[in-house]
N, CA, C and O atoms as a Tripos MOL2 file, in Angstrom:
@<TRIPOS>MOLECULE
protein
  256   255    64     0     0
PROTEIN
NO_CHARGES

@<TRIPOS>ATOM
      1 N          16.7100   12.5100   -6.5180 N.3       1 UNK1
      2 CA         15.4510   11.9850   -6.0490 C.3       1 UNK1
      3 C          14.3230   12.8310   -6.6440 C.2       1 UNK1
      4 O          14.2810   14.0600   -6.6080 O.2       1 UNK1
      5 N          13.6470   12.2260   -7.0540 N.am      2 UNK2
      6 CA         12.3240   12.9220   -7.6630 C.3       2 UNK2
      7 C          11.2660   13.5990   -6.9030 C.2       2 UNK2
      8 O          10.6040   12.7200   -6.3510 O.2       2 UNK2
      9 N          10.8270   14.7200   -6.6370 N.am      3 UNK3
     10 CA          9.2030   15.0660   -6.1540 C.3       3 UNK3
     11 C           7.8530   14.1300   -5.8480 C.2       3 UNK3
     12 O           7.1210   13.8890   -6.8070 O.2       3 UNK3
     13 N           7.6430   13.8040   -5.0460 N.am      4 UNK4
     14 CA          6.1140   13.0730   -5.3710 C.3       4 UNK4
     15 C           5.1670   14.8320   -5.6960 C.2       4 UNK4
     16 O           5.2340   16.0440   -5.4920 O.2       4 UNK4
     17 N           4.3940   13.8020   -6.2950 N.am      5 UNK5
     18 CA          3.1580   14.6160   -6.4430 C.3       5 UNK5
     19 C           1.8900   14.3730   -5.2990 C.2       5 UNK5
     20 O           1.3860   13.2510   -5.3220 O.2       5 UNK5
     21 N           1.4280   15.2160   -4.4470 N.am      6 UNK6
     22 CA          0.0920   15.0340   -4.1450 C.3       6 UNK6
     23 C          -1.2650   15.9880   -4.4330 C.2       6 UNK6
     24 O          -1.2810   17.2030   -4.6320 O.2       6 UNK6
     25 N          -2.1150   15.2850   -4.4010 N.am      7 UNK7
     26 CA         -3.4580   15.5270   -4.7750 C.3       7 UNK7
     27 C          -4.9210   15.3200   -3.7090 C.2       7 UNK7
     28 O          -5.1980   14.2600   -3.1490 O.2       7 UNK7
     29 N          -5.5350   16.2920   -3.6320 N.am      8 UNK8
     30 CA         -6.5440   16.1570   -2.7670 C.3       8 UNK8
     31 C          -8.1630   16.4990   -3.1850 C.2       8 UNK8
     32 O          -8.4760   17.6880   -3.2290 O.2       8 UNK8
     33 N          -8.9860   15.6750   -3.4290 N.am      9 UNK9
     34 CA        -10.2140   15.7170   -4.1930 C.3       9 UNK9
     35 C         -11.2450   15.6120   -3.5510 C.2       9 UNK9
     36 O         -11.2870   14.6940   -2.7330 O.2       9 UNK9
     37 N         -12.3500   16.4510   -3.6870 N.am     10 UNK10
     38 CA        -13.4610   16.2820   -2.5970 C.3      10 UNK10
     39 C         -14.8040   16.3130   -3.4710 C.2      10 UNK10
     40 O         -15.0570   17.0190   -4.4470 O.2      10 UNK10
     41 N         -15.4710   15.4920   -2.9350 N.am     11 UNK11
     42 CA        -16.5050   14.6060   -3.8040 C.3      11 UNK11
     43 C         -17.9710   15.2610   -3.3770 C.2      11 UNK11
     44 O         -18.2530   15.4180   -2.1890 O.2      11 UNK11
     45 N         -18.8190   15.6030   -4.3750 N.am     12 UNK12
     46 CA        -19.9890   16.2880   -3.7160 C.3      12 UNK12
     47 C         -21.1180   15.0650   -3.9380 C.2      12 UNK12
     48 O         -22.2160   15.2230   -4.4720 O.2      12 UNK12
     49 N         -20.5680   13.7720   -3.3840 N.am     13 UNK13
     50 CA        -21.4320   12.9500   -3.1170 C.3      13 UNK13
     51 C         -20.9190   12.2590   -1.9580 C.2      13 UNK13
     52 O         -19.8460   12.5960   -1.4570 O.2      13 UNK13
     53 N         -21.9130   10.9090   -1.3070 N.am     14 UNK14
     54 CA        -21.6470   10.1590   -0.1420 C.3      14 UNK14
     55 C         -20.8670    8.9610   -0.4340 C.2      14 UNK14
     56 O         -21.0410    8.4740   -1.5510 O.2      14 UNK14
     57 N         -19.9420    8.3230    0.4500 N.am     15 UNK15
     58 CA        -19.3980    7.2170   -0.0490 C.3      15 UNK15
     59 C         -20.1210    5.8060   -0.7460 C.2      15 UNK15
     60 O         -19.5410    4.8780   -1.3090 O.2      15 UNK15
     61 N         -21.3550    5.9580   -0.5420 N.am     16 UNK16
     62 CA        -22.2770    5.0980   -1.1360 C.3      16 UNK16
     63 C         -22.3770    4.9650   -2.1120 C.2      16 UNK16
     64 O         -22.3890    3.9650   -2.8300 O.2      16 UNK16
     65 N         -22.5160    6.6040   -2.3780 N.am     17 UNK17
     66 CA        -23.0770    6.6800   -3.8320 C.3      17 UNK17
     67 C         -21.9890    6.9430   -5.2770 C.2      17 UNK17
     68 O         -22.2380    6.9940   -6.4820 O.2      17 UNK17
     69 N         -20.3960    7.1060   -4.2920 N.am     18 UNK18
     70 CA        -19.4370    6.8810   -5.3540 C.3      18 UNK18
     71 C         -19.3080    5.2570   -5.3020 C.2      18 UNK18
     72 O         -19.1080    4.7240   -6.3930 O.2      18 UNK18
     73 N         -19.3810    4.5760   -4.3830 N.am     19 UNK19
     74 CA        -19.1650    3.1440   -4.3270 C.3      19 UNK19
     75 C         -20.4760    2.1620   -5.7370 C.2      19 UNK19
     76 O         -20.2890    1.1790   -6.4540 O.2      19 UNK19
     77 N         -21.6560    3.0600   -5.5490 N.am     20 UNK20
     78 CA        -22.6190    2.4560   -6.3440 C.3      20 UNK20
     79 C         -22.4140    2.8700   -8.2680 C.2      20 UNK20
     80 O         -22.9050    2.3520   -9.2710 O.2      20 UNK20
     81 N         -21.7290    3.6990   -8.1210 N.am     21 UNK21
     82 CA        -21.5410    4.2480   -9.4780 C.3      21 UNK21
     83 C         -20.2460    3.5750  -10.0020 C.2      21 UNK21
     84 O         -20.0090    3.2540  -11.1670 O.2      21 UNK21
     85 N         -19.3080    3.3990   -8.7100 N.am     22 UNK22
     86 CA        -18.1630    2.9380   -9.7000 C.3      22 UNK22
     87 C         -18.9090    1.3930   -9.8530 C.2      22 UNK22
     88 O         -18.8540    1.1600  -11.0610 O.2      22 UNK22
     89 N         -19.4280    0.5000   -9.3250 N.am     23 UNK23
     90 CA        -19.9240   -0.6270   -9.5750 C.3      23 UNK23
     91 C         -21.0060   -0.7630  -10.4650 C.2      23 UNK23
     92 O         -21.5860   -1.8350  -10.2930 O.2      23 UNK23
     93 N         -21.4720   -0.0800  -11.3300 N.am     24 UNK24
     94 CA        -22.8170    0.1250  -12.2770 C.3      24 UNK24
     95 C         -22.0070    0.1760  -13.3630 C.2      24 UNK24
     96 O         -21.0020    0.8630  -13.1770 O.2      24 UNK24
     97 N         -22.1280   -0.4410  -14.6980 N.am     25 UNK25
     98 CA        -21.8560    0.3310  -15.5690 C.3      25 UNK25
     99 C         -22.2000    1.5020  -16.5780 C.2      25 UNK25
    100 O         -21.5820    2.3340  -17.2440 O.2      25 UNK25
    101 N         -23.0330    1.2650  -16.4270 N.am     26 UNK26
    102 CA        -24.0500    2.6900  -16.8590 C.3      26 UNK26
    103 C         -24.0050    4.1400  -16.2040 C.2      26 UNK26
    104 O         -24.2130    5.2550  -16.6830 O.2      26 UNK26
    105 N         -23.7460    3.8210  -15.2620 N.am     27 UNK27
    106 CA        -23.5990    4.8590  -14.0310 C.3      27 UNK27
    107 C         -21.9030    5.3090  -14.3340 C.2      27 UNK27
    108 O         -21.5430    6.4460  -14.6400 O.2      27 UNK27
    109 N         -21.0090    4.1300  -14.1670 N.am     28 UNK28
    110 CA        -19.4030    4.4960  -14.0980 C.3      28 UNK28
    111 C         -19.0800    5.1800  -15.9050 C.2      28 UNK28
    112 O         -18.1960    5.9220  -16.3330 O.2      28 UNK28
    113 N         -20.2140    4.5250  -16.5560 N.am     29 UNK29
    114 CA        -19.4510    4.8900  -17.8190 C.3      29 UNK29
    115 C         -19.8730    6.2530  -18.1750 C.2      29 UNK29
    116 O         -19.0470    6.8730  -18.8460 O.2      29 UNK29
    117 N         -21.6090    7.2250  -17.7110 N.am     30 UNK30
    118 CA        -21.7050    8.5450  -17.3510 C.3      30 UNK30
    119 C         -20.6280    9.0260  -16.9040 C.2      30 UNK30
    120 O         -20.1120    9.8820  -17.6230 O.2      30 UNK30
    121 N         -19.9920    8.7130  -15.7490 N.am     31 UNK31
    122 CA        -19.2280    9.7040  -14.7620 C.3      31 UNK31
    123 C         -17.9020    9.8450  -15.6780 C.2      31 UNK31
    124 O         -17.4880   10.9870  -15.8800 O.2      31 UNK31
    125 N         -17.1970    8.7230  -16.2550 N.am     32 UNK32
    126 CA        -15.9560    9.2110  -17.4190 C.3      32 UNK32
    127 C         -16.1240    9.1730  -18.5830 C.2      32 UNK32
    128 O         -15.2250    8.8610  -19.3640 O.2      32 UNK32
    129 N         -18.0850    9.6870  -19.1690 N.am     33 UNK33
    130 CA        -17.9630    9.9940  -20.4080 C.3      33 UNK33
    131 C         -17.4270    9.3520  -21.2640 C.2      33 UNK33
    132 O         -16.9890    9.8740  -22.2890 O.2      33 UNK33
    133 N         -17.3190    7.4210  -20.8740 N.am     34 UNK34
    134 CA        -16.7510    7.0620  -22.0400 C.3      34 UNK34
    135 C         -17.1450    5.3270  -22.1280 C.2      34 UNK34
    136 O         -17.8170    5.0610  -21.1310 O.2      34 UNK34
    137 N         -17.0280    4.6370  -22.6140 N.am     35 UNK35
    138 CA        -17.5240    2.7810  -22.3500 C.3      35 UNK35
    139 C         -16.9860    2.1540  -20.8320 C.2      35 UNK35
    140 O         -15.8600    2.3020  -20.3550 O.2      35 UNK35
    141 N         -17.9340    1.5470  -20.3410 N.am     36 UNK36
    142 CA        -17.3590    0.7300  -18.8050 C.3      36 UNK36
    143 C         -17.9410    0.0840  -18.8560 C.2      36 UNK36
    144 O         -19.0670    0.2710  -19.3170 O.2      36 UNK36
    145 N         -17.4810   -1.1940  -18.3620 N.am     37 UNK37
    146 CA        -18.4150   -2.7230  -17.9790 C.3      37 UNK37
    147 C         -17.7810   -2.7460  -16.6790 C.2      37 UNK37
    148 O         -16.6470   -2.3290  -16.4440 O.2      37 UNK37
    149 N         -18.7030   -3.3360  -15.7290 N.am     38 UNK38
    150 CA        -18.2000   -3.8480  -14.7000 C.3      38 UNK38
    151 C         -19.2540   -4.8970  -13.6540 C.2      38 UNK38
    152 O         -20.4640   -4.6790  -13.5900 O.2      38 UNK38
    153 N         -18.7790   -5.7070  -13.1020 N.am     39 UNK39
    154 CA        -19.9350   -6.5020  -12.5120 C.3      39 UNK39
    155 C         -19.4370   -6.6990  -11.0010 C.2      39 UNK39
    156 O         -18.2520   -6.6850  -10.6690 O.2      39 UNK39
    157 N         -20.5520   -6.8900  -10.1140 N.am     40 UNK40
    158 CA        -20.1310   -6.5690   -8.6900 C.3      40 UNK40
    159 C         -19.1160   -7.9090   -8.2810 C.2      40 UNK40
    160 O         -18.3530   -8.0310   -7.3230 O.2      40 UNK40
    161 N         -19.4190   -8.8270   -9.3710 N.am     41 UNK41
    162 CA        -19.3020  -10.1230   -8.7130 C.3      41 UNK41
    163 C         -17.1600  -10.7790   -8.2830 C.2      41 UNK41
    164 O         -16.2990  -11.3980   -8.9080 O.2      41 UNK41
    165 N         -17.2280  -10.3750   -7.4360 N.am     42 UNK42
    166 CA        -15.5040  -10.9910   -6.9170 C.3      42 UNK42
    167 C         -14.6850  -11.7580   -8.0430 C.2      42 UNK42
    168 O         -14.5340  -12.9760   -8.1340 O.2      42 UNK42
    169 N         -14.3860  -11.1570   -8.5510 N.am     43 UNK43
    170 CA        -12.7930  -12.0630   -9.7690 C.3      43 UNK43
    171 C         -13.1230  -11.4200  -10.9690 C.2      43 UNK43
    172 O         -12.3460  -11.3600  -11.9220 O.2      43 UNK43
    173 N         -14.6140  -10.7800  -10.9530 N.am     44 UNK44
    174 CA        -15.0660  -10.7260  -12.5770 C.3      44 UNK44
    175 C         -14.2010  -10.0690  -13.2840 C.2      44 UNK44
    176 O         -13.2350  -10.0760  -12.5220 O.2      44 UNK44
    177 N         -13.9020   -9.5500  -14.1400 N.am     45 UNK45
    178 CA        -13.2440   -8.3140  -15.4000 C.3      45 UNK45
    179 C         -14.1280   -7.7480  -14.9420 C.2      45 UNK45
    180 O         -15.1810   -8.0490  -14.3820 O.2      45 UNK45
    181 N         -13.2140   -6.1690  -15.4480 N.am     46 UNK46
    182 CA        -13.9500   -5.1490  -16.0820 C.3      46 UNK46
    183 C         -13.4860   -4.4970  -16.7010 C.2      46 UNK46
    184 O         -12.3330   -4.9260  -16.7120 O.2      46 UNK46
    185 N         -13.5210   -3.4860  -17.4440 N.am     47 UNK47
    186 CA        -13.1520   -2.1870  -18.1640 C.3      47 UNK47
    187 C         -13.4520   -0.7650  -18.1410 C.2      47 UNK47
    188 O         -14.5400   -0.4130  -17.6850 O.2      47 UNK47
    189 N         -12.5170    0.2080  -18.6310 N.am     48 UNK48
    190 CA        -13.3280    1.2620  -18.5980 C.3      48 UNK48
    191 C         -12.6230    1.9050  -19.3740 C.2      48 UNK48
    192 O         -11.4760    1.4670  -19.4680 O.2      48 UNK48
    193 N         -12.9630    3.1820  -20.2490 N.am     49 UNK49
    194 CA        -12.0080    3.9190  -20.5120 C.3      49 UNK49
    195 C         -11.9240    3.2790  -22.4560 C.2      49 UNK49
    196 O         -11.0080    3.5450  -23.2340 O.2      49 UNK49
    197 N         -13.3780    2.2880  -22.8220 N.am     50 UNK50
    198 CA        -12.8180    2.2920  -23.8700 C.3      50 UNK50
    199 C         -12.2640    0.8660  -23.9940 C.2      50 UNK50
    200 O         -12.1540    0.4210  -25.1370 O.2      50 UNK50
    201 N         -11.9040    0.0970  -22.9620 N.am     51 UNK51
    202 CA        -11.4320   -1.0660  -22.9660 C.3      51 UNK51
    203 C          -9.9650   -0.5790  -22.6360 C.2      51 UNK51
    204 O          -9.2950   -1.5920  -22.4390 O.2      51 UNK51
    205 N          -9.0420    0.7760  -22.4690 N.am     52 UNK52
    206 CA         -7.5330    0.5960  -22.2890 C.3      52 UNK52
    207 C          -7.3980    0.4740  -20.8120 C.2      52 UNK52
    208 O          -6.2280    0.3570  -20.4470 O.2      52 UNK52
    209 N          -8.2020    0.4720  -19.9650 N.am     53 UNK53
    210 CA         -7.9270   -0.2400  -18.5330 C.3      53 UNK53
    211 C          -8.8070   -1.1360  -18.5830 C.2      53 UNK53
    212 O          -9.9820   -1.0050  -18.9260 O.2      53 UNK53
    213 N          -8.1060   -2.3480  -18.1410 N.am     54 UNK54
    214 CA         -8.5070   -3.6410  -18.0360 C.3      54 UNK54
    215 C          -8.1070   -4.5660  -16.7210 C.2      54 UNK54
    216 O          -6.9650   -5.0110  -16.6110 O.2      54 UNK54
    217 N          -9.1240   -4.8190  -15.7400 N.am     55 UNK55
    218 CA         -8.5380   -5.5550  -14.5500 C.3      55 UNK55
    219 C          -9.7610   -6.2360  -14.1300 C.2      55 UNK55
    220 O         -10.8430   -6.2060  -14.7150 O.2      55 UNK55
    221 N          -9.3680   -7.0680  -12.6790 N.am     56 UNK56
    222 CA        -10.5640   -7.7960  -12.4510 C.3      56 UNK56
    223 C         -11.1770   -7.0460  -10.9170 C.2      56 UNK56
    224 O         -10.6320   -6.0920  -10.3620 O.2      56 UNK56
    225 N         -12.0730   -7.5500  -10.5720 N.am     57 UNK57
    226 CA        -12.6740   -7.1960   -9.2000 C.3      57 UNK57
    227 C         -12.1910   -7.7490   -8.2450 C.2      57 UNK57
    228 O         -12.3150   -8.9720   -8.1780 O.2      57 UNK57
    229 N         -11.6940   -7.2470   -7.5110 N.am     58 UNK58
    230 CA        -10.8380   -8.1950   -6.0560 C.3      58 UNK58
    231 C         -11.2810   -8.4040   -5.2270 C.2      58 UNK58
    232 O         -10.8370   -9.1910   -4.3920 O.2      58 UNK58
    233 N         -12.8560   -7.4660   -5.0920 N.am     59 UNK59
    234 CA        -13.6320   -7.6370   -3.9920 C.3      59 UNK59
    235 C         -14.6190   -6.4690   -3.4700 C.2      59 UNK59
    236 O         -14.0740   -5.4250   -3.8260 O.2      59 UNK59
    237 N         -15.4210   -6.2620   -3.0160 N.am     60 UNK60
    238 CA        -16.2910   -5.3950   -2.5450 C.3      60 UNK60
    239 C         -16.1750   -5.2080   -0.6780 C.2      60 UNK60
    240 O         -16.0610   -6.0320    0.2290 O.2      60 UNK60
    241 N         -16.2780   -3.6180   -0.7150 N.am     61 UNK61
    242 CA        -16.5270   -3.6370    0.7970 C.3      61 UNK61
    243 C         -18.5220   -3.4050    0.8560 C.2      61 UNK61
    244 O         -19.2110   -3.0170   -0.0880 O.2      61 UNK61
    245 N         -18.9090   -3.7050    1.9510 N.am     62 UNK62
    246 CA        -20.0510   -3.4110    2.2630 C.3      62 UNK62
    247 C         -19.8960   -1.8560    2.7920 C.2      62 UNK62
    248 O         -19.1180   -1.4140    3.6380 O.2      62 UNK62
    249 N         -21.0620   -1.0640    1.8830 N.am     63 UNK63
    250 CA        -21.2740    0.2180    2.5470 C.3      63 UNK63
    251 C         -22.5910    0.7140    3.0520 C.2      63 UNK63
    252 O         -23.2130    1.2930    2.1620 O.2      63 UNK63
    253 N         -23.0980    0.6760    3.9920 N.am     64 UNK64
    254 CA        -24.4490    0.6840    4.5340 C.3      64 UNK64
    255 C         -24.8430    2.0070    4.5150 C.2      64 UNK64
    256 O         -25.9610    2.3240    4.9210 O.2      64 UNK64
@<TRIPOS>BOND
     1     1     2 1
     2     2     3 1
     3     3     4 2
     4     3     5 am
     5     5     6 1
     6     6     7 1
     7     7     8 2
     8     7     9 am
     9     9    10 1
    10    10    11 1
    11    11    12 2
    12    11    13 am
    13    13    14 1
    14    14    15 1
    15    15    16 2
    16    15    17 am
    17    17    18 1
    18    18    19 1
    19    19    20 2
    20    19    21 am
    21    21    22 1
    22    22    23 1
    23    23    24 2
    24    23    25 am
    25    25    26 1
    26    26    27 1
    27    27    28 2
    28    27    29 am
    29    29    30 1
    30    30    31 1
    31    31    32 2
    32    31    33 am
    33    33    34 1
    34    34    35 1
    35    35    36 2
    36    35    37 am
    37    37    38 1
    38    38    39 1
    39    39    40 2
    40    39    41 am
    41    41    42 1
    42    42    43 1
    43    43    44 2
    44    43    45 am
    45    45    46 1
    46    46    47 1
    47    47    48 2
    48    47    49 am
    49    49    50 1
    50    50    51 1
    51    51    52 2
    52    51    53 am
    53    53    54 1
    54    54    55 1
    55    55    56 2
    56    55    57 am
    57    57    58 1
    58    58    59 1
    59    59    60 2
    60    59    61 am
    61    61    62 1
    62    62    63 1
    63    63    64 2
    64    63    65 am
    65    65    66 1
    66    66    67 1
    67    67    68 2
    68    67    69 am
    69    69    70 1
    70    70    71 1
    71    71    72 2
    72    71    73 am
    73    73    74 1
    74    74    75 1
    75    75    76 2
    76    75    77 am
    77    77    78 1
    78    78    79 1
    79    79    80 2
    80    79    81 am
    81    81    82 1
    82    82    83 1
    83    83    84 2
    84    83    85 am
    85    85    86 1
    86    86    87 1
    87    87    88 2
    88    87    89 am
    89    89    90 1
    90    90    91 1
    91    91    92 2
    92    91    93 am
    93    93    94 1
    94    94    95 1
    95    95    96 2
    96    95    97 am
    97    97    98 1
    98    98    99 1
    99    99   100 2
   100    99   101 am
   101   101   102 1
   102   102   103 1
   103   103   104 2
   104   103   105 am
   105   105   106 1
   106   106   107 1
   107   107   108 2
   108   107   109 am
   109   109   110 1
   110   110   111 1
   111   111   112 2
   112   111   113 am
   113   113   114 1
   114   114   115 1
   115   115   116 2
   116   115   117 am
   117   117   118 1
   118   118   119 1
   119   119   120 2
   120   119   121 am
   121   121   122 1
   122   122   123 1
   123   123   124 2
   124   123   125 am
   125   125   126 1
   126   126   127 1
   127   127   128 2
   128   127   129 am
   129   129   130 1
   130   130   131 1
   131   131   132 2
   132   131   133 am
   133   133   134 1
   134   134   135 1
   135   135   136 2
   136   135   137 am
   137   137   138 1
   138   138   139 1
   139   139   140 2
   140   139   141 am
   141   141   142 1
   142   142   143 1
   143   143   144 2
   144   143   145 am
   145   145   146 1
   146   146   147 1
   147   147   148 2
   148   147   149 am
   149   149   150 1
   150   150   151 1
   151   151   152 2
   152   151   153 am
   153   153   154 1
   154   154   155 1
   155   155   156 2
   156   155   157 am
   157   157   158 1
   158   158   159 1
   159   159   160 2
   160   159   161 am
   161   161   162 1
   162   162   163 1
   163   163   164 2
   164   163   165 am
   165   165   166 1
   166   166   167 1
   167   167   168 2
   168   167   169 am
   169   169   170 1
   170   170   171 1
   171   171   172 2
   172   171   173 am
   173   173   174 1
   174   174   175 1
   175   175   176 2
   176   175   177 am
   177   177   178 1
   178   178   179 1
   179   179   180 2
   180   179   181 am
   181   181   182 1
   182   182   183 1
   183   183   184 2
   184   183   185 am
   185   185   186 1
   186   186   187 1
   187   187   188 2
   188   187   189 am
   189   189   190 1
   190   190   191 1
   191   191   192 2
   192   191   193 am
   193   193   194 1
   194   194   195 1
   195   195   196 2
   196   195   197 am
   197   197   198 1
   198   198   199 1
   199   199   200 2
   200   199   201 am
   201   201   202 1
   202   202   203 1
   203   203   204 2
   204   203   205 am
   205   205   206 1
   206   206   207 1
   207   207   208 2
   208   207   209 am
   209   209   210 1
   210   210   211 1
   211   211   212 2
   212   211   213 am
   213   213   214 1
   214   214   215 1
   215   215   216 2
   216   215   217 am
   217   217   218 1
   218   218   219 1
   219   219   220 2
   220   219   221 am
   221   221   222 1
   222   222   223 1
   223   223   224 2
   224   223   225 am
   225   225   226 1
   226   226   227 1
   227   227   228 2
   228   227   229 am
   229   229   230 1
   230   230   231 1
   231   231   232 2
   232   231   233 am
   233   233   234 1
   234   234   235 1
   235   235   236 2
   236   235   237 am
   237   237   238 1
   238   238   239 1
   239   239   240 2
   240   239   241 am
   241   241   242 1
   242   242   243 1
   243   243   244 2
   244   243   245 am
   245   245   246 1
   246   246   247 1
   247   247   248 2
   248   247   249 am
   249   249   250 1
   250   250   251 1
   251   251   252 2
   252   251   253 am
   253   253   254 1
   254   254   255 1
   255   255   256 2
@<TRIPOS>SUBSTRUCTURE
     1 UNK1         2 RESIDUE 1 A UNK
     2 UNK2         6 RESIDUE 1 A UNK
     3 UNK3        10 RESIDUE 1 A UNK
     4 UNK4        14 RESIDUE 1 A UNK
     5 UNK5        18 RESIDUE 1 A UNK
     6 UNK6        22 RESIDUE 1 A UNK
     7 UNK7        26 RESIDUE 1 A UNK
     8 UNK8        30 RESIDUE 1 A UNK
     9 UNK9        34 RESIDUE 1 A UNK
    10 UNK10       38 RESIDUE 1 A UNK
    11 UNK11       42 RESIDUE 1 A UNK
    12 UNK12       46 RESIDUE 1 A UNK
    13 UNK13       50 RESIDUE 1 A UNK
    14 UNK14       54 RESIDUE 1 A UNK
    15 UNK15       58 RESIDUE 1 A UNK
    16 UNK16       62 RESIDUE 1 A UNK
    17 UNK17       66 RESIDUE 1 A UNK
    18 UNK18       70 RESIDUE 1 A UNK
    19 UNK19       74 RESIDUE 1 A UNK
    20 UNK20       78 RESIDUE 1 A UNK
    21 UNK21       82 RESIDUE 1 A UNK
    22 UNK22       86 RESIDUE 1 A UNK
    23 UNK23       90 RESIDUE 1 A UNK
    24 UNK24       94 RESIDUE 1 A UNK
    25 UNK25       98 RESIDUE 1 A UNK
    26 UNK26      102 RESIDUE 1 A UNK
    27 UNK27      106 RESIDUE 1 A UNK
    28 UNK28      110 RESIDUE 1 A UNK
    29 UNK29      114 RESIDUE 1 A UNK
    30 UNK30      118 RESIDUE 1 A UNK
    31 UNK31      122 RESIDUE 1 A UNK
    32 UNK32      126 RESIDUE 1 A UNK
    33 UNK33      130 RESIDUE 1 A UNK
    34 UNK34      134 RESIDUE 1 A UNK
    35 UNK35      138 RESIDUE 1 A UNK
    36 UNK36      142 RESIDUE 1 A UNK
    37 UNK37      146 RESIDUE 1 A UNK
    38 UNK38      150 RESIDUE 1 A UNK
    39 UNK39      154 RESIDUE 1 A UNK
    40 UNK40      158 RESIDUE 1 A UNK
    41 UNK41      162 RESIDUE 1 A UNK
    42 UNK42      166 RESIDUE 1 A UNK
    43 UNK43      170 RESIDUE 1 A UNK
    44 UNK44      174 RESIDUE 1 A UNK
    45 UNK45      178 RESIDUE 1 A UNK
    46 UNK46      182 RESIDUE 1 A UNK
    47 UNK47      186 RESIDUE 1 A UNK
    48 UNK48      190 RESIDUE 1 A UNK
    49 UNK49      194 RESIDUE 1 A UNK
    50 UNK50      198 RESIDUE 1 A UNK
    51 UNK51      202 RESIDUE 1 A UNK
    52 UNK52      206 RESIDUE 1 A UNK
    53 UNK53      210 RESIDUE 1 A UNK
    54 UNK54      214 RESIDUE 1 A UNK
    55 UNK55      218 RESIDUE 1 A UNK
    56 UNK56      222 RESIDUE 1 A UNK
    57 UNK57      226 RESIDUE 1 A UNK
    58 UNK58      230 RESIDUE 1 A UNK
    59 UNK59      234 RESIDUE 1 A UNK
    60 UNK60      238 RESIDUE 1 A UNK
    61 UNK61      242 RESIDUE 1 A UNK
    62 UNK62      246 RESIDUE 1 A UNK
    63 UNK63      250 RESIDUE 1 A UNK
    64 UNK64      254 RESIDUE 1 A UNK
């Protein structure tokens, strides 16, 4: 049986404001230094990374 790995990361921002960055692309593609598209809108594509991750939007939570 193999090891899991865990990992624990703590963010020196508010959940808002990682929620608003990963949904920007301008903003998401700053934070990994590399090409991102993404659009808020439910089903759309997006990318990041350059185009080698590629998926769609499944949905948004509201963060007030």
């Amino acid at each position: 049986m193999s090891n899991m790995i865990s990992q624990k990361v703590t963010f020196g921002a508010s959940p808002r404001e990682l929620f608003q960055t990963y949904l920007d692309s301008k903003k998401h593609g700053a934070a990994i230094d590399d090409k991102a598209s993404i659009s808020r809108k439910v089903g759309s594509r997006f990318t990041a990374f350059s185009g080698m991750l590629r998926e769609r939007n499944l949905g948004s939570s509201r963060i007030g």
